[in-house]
N, C-alpha and C positions, 0 to 999 in steps of 0.2 A: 564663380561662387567661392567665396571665404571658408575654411574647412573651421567653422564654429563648435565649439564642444557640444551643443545640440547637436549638429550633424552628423560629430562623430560617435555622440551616445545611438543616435536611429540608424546608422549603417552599422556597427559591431552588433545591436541588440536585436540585428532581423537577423542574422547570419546563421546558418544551421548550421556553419562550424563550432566546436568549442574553443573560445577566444580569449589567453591569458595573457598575461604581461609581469613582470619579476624587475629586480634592481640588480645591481650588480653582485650582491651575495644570496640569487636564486630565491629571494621571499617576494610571495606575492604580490603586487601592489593593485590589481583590480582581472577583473572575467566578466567576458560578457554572458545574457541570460542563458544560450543556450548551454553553457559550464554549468553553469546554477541548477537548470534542470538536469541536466546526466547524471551530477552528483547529488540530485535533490535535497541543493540549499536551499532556504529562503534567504538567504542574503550574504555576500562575500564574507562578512565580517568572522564570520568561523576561519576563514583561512588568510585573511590579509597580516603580513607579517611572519609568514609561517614558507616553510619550503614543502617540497614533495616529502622528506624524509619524514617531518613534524607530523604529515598528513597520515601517512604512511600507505601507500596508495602501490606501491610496487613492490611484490616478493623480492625481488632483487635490482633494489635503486642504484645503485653503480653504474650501471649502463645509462641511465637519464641525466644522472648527476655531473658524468663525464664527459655527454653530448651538448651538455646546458655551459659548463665550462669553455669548449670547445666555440663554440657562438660566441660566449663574453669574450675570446678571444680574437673576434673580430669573422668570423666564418659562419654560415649561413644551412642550414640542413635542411632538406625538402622528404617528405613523406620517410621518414624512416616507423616502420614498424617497432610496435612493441607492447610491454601489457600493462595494463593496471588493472586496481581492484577497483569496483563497482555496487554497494549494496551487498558484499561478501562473495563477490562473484569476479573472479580476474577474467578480464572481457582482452579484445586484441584490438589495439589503436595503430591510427598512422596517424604522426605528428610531423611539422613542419617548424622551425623555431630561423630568427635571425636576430642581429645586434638593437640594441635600439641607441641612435646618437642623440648625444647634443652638444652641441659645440666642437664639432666635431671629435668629443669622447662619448666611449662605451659606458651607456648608465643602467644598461639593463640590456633585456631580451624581452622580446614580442614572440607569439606561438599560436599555435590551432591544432588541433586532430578532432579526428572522426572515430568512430567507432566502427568498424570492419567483422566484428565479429560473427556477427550471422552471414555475412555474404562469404567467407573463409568456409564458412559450416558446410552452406549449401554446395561449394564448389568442390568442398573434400567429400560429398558424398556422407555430411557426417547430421545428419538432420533430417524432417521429414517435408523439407522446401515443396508448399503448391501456389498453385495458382487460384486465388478466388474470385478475380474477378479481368476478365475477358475486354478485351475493348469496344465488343459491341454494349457490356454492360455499363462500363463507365459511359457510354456516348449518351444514355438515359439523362445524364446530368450534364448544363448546358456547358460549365464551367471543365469539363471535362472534354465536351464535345470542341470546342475550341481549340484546345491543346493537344489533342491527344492524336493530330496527324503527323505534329511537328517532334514527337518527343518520344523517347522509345516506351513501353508498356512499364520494362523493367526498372525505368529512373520512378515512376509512378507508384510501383507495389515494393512492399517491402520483404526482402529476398527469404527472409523464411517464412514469414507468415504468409504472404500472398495476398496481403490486405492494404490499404493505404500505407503509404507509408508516412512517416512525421511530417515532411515538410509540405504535402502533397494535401494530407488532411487538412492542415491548420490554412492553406493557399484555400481548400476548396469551402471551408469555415467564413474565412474572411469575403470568398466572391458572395456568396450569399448574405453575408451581414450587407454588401455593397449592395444587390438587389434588394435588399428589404425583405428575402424572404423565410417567412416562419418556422421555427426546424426547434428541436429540444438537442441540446449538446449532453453529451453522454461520459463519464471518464471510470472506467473498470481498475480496480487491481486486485489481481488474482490473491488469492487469500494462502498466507505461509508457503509462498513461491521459494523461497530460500532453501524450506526443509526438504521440498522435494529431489529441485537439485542438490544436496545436502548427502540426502537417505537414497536417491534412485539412480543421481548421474544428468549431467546433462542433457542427455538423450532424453531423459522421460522429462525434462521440464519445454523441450523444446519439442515434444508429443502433445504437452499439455497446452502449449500458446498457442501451437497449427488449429488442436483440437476445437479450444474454445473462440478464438476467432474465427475460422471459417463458418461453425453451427451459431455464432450472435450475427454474422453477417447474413444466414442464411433466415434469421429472425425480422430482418428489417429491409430484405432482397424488394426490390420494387420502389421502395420508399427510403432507401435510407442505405449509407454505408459504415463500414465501420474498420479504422484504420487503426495502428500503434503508433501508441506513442510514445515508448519505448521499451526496455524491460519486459516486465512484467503490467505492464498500464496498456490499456487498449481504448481505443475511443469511438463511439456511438455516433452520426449522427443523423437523426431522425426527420423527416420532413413530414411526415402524416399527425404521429401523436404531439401534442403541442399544447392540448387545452389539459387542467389539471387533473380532472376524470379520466380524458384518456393514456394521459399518461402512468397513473395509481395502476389500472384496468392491464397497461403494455408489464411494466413489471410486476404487478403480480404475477402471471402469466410466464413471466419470463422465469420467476424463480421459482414456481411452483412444479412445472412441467418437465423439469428432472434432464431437458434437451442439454443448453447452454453451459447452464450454470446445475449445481450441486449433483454432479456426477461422479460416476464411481469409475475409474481408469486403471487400466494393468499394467505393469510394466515390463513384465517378465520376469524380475527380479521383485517383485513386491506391488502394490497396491496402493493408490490415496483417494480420499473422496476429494472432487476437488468443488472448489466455491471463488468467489469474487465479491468484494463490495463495488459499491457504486453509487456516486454523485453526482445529481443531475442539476440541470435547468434549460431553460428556454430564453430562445431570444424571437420579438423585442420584448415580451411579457417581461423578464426579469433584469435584463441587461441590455444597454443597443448598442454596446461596442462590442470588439474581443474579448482585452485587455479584462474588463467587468465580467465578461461572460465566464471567459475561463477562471476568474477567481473564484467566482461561484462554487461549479463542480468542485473545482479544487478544496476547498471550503465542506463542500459539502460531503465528499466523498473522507473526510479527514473526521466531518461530526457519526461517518457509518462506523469509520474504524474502532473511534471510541466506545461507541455504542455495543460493539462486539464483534464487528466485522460479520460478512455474509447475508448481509443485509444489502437495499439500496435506501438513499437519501433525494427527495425531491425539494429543491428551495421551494421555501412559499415565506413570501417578504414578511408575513405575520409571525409566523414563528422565528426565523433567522436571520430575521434584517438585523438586527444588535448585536447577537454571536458574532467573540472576537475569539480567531483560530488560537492567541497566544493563549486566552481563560481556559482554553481549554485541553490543553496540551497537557500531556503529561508531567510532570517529575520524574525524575530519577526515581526508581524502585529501592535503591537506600536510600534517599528522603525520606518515603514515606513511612517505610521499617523503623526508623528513627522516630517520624513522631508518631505512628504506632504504639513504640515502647513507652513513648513518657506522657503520652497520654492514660496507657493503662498500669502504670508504676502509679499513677496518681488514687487509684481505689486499689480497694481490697477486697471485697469477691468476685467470684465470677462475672454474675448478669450485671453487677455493675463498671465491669471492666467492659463487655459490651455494649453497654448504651454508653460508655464514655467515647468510644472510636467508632460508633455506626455513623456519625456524619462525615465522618473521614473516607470508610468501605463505602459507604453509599457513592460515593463520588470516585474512590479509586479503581471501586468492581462494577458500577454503574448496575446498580441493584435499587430497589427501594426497601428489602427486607431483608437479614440475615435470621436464620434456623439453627436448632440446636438440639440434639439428644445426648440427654443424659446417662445415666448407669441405670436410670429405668423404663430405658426404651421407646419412652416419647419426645415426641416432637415437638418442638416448640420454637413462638416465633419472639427477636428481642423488639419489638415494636406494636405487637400486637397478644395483650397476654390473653385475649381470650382464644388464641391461637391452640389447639394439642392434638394431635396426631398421631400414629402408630406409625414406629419404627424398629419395632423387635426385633428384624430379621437384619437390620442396618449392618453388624459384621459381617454376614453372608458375602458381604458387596468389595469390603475394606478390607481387601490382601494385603493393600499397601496403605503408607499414610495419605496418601492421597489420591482420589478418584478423579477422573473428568469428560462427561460427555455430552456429545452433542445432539443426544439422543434422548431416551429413555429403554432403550433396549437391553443393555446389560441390567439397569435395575432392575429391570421385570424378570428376566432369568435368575435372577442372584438372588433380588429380593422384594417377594412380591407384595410382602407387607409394606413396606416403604413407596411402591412401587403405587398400590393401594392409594395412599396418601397423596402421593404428588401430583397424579393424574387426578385425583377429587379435588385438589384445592387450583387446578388450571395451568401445573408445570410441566413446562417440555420439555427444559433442559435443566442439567445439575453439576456443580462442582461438592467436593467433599474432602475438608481433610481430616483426620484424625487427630485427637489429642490425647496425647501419648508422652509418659515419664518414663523410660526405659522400657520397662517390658508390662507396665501397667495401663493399660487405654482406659481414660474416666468419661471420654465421650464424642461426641462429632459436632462438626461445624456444616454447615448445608447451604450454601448458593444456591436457591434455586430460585429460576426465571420461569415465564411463560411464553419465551420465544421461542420455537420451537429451532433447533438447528446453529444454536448460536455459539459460536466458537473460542473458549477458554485460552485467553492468551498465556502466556509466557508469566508475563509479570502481573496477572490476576492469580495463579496457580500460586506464587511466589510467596504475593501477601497473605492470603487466606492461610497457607502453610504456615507463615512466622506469625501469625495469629493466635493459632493452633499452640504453636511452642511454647508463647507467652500465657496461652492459659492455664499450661500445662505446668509452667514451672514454681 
């Protein structure tokens, strides 16, 4: 058999190594999928053309840059250790690199590494490595029962969680698409994983992956496993629930029961509630390949993030057969600060500077209504003016110029007239900033949802604040 560029795209893009290739001045010229996923591209073109330094992927590039040299010069490196960053996270790799010829000249370098980082953890004793799942428990499952006298437990689970591991998961995914049998695939990511390890330390983000995978595996024990797939992403999959009742029926349950998902964890040093979004679908119902299947969640877990995170998304072809992930993608947060401002540079009072940018908020804070009190203490909505409310006590709450929670519990202590109001009109959750000219506050701006628990990103915090400023000035 002829090594056809077909064949060499289907043997690089099953590889669970990460698989690159460089020219002679170290820029990229293509990666296979499993690259794509670590770094969670959707597609090369961010880095082709570009070196590691451009990327900027290593605290200290010198040692890569020197090993990368070291190959063009005709020499070959097997498994050397070392680090890069990942998602803000410096992870520990083993990379392999050699020359690539033609004509019999050096026109590049070919390369692979893995990620060793959790298995480094467990063996330093520096993590809380278990076991979840036993080989009599995999034997329940046939595709497992097969393999699992010939292959050790440990190549199967993955070394810190104790759960599937990636390549284990997506083999045991595809035997089942090969049987024809019915399963809902599942894909979790832990909700501001970053800040935890960030604010707590490694130790407590890697409390919180053991934590929540072993109790969602413990949700689907019988019928269902659930593996990593990588990071911070954990994957479901289900064999029971499959019809679209029962599956509504599986996660409401799942998020409501405080087990799994939306718990509160210690760290010894500090505290997080912790939560997950999550995108689902079924196969053959919605997909009858992988390839389709996994776009799905992927897709669908991408339309929970928008939404606010902490939430789950279930495909149903009615509503999200059309949804294109790019329409719905973010901007840049100074994009939209920009046409913010010259949308409302265009009027000149207040409420008319509001109904000029609420199709914009509506879309960038995924709201349907923004609120608003004045210097006389009510409430009021820019889209519904038979909207007014009491909000007297609203300073009580505004220590700062900005409030945000995922609750309603501080309003009720702070201020229970506001408090009054949000809960009577069906809110659960509230963002807040003030509008404030120096040391003058003339009033507030109010997000509020009816989702109960829904979580305040970064860059929704951001805009409502330069909101705020601009009405201010």
């Amino acid at each position: 058999m002829e090594m056809s560029v077909e064949l060499f795209d289907s043997i690089i893009n099953t590889s669970q190594d990460c698989v690159f290739w460089k020219d002679k001045d170290r820029r990229f010229l293509g990666v296979n999928q499993a690259f794509l996923d670590f770094y969670g591209f959707e597609s090369a073109d961010v880095l082709i053309g570009k070196n590691d330094e451009d990327m900027g992927w290593h605290s200290d590039p010198e040692p890569f840059k020197q090993d990368e040299l070291r190959v063009l010069s005709g020499k070959s490196t097997y498994k050397v250790q070392g680090k890069c960053f990942i998602r803000g996270e410096e992870r520990d790799i083993v990379a392999s690199k050699r020359p690539l010829y033609e004509n019999g000249e050096i026109v590049g370098l070919v390369g692979s590494f893995v990620d060793i980082t959790d298995v480094l953890r467990r063996k330093n004793g520096l993590d809380n490595g278990q076991i979840v799942y036993t080989i009599d428990k995999l034997r329940k499952f046939s595709f497992f029962d097969k393999i699992i006298d010939g292959i050790s437990l440990d190549e199967i689970l993955d070394p810190l969680t104790g759960v599937i591991s990636r390549a284990y998961s997506v083999k045991f995914v595809r035997s089942l698409i090969a049987e024809r049998k019915p399963f809902t695939f599942t894909m979790f990511d832990l909700d501001n994983f970053k800040f935890i390890n960030d604010s707590f330390g490694h130790s407590a983000g890697d409390s919180v992956l053991t934590t929540v995978s072993k109790r969602l595996a413990e949700c689907v024990d019988g019928f269902g496993l659930v593996g990593r797939f990588g990071g911070d992403e954990l994957l479901m999959i289900d064999l029971k629930h499959t019809q679209k009742d029962e599956k509504t029926a599986f996660f409401e349950k799942l998020y409501s029961n405080s087990v799994a998902l939306r718990i509160t964890m210690d760290f010894g040093n500090g505290g997080s509630f912790i939560t997950g979004t999550a995108g689902s679908a079924s196969f053959p119902e919605d997909a009858d390949n992988y390839n389709d299947l996994f776009g799905l969640i992927d897709k669908m877990l991408y339309i929970g993030k928008n939404k606010g995170r902490n939430c789950y998304t279930i495909y149903d072809a009615e509503k999200h057969k059309d949804i294109e992930v790019s329409k719905i993608a973010r901007r840049g947060v100074f994009t939209d600060m920009h046409k913010l401002r010259r949308i409302m540079e265009k009027s000149e009072d207040f409420k008319h500077k509001l109904q000029a940018v609420m199709p914009l908020l509506m879309e960038i804070l995924t709201i349907h209504d923004l609120y608003y009190v004045g210097e006389d203490g009510r409430m009021k909505s820019v889209m519904n003016r038979s909207f007014n409310g009491d909000a007297a006590d609203i300073a009580n709450l505004m220590t700062d110029d900005l409030f945000s929670e995922n609750t309603l519990d501080t309003v009720k202590k702070n201020s229970p007239v506001l408090y009054k109001t949000l809960i009577s009109n069906g809110f659960e959750s509230a963002l807040i900033a003030r509008i404030r000219k120096a040391y003058k506050v003339s009033g507030y701006l109010i997000c509020a949802v009816n989702r109960s628990l829904r979580i305040w990103q970064e860059n929704e915090c951001a805009v409502l604040y330069y909101v705020a400023g601009l009405l201010a000035e």
